[in-house]
N, C-alpha and C positions, 0 to 999 in steps of 0.2 A: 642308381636310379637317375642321378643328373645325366649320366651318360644317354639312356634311351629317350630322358624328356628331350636334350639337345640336337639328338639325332633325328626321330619323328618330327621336329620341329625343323629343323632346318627341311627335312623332305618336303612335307606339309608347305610350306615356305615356298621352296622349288616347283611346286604345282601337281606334288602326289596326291592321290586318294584312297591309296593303302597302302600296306608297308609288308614285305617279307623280311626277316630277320632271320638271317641264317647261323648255325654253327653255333646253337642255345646249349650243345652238349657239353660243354669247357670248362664245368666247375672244378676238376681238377687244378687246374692250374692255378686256384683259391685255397688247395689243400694245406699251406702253410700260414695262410692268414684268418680261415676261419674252418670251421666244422662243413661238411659237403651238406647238412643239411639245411646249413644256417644261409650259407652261399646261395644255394639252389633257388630258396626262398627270395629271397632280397632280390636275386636277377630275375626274375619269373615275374614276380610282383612289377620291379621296374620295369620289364617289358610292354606287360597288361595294361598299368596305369599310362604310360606313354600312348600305346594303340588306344587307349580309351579315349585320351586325351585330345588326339590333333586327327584321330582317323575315325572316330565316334565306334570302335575295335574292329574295325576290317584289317584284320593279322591275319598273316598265313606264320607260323609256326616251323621253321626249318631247320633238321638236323637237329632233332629235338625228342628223340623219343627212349630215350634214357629215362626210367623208372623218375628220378630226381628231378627232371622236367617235367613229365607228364601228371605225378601228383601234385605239382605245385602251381601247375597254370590254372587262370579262371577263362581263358580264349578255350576256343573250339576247332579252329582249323592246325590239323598238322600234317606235313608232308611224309611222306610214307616209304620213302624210295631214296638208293643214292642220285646223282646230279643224273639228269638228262643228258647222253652223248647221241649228236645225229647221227643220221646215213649209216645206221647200226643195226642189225638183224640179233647178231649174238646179245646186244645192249636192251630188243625190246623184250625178249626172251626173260632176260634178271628183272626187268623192271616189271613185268605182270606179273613174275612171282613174288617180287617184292614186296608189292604192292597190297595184292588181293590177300597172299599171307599175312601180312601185317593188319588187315583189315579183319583179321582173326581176334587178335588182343587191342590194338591201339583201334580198331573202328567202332569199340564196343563203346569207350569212351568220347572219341573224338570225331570229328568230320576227318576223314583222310584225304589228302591232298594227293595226286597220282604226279605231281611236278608239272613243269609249262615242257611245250613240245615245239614241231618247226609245221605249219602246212605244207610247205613243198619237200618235205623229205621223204623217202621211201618208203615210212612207214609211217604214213601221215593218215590214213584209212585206219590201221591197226588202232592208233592210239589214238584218235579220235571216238571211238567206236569204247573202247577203256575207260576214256574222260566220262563221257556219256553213260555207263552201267555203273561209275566210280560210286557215284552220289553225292561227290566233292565238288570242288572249284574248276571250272576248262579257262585257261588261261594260257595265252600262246606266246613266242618269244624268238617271230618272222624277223628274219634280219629285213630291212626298209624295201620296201617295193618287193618282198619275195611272198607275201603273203595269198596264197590259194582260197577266195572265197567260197568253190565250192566246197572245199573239203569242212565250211563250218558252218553252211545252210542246216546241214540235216542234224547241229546240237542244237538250237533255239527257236522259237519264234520265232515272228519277223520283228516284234517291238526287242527280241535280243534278252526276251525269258528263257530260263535252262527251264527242260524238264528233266528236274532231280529226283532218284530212287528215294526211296524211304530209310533205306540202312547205307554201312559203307559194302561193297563190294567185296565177294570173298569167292575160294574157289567151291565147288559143290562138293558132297563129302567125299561122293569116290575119287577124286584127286587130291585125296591128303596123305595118302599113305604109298604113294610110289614116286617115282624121281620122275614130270614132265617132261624132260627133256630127253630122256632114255628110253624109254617104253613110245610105245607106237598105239597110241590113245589119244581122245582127244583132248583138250587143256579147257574147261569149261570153268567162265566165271560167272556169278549169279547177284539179283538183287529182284528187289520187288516194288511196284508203286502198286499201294493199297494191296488191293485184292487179285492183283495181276503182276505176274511172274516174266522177268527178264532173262535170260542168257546168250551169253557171247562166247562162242565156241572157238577157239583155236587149235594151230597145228605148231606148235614149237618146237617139234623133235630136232635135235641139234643136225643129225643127219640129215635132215630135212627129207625123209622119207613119209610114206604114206601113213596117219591115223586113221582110227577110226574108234565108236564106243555111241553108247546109247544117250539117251535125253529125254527123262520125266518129267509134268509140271510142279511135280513136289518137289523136283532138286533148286527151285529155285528159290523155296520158304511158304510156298502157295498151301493152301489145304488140299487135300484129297479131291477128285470129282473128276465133273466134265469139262473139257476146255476145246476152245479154237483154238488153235496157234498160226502164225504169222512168222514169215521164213523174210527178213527185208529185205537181202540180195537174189537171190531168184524169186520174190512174190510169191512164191507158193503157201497155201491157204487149206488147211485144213482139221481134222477134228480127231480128238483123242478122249476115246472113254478112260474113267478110272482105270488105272492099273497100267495103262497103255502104253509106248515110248516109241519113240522115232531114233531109226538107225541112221548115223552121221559119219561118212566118211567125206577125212579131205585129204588131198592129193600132194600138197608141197605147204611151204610155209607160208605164203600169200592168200592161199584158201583159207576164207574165215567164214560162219555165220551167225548172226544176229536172231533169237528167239523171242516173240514175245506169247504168253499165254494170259488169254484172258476167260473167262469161268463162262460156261453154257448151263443155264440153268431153265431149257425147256423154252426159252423164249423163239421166236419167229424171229427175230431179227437181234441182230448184236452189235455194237458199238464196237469198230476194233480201232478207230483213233484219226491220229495223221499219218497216213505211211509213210510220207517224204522225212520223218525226223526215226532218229533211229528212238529215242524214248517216247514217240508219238502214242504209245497204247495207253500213257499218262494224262493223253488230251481228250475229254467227252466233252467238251462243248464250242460250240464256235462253228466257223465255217470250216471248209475243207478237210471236213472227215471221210472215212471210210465205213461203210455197215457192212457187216456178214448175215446175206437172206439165208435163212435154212428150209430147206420141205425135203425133208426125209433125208437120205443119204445126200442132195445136192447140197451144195454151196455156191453162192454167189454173191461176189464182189460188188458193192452200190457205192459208189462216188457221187457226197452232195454239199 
């Protein structure tokens, strides 16, 4: 415990404002001084009470999800993923399954951390777009002057609020039982704010050959019914009775898109958010939103 009060204190000290604490999984190497669950307890504890202590507990939780970790912390944020490797195609591939999988068992309990990324890296769209449906932490790690503001316009406000899902991110069910990266389908991940359905569709096939597969408003946790949906990269705008789904092909591994659905219940007009942020179906109030007019079969887009 002296260990982590000295540590967070020296950071805290040096002019941090939270603390990552990596490599929490090492009780091993306690296996001859104490029982793994006496260890486990006493490091966990000392971590918590330190984050309590000098960071009022802004902890991200790293390298930590060993059963022995995860029942013994009282923090909430934990990384989900091995380390971030840039300018990597096959790196972001393990890291979305990493991630959204692990958001299976460790997101039930914890906020999932999807790891810090680079804005000017090649897949700086991808994984921005990840952070964003994660429901975690977006937190970047630009080597000095490399930082891409646009690519982090479309996570927050402008006062620099995330709009965060309600759960952690996971994949939707018909991607749990074949290999992503082998099959020629598309990689769909899901979450939801309130009563409105997210997903972020990928092509990760290792080949980097063509996918393709379908896209329901219930694969994303939504109830049954009517919904508008909202396509963010081509702006396309339209409407799915119960039952309904929209065919998604994409072409190589850079093809992605972003879904949001939001529930039509007979109204003339519908609130579909901020389109400029990719969680914007999160935003009903304030200035520059978008509405969806409905009369009859049309649709039309109102910017106010």
């Amino acid at each position: 415990m002296r260990y982590f009060d000295d540590f967070c204190g020296r950071i805290r000290k040096w002019g941090g404002d939270f603390v990552k604490i990596d490599n929490q999984g090492f009780h091993q190497r306690y296996e001859n001084v104490a029982p793994i669950g006496e260890s486990a307890r006493a490091i966990q504890k000392g971590i918590d009470q330190a984050a309590d202590k000098y960071f009022d507990g802004a902890l991200i939780n790293c390298m930590g999800m060993p059963s022995e970790c995860m029942f013994n912390r009282t923090s909430t944020v934990s990384r989900c993923s091995d380390d971030f490797m840039p300018e990597s195609r096959k790196w972001f591939a393990k890291n979305i399954l990493q991630c959204s999988y692990n958001g299976l068992l460790q997101g039930q309990f914890y906020v999932n951390d999807w790891d810090m990324w680079w804005t000017d890296d090649e897949q700086a769209v991808k994984n921005s777009i990840c952070r964003a449906i994660s429901g975690g932490p977006i937190y970047v790690s630009d080597k000095i002057g490399r930082t891409n503001p646009e690519i982090l316009k479309p996570l927050c406000l402008e006062n620099g609020k995330i709009i965060r899902p309600d759960e952690s991110a996971t994949p939707t069910a018909d991607c749990l039982i074949e290999k992503p990266t082998a099959v020629e389908k598309i990689f769909k991940i899901r979450n939801r704010l309130g009563d409105r359905g997210v997903c972020a569709v990928f092509n990760i096939h290792a080949e980097n050959r063509l996918v393709s597969g379908t896209l329901m408003p219930t694969e994303t946790g939504v109830a049954d019914g009517d919904y508008i949906y909202y396509e963010y990269f081509t702006q396309k705008v339209g409407f799915l009775k119960r039952g309904d789904s929209l065919e998604i092909a994409l072409e190589h591994n850079d093809d992605m898109r972003l879904y949001s659905f939001i529930p039509f219940r007979g109204e003339d007009t519908v609130c579909l958010g901020k389109r400029d942020l990719f969680m914007g179906c999160g935003v009903v109030d304030g200035a520059g939103l978008t509405y969806v007019k409905i009369d009859g079969d049309r649709i039309e887009l109102i910017n106010i």
